[in-house]
N, C-alpha and C positions, 0 to 999 in steps of 0.2 A: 428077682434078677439073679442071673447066676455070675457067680464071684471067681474069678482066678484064685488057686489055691497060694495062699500066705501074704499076697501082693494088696489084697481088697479091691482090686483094677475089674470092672465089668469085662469081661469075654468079649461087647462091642465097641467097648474103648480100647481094647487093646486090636482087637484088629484094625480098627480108624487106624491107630497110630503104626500099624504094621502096611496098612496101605500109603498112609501120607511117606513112609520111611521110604518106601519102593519107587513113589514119585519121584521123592528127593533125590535118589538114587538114580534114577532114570534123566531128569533135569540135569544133573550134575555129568553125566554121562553126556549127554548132548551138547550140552554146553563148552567141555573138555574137548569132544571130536571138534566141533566148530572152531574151538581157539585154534587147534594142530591144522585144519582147513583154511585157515584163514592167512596162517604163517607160510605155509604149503606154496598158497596162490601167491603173495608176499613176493618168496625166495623167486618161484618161477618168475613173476614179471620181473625181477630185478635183473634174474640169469637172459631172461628175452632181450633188453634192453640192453646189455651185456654185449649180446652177440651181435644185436643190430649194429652197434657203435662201432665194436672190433673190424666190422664188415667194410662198413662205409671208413674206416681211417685205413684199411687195407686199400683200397679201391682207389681212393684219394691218393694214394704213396704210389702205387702201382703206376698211377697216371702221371704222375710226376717222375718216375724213372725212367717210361716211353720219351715221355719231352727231351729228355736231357741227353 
């Protein structure tokens, strides 16, 4: 079996561990986008909800100015 020079590490154990590192890398990566995705949609529904509100107390005051 052939040996990495100084390490005694197999050449297919270091690549395993040079694969599992890239997954790692990769999971970790998706995982990050998804948290920013999730906070994203979060802000958005809050700013939706926001506006709705703003909408309907504008509408509500509006009608009560006409009456008066």
């Amino acid at each position: 079996m052939t040996q990495a020079y100084g390490t005694g590490l197999t050449a297919a154990w270091q690549n395993d561990m040079i694969r599992k590192t890239e997954v790692n890398n990769l999971v970790a990566f998706i995982n990050t986008f998804l948290s920013y995705l999730l906070v994203a949609a979060i802000i958005t529904a809050l700013a939706g909800v926001a506006i709705f509100i703003g909408i309907k107390l504008r509408k509500n005051k509006n009608k009560q100015l006409e009456s008066e």
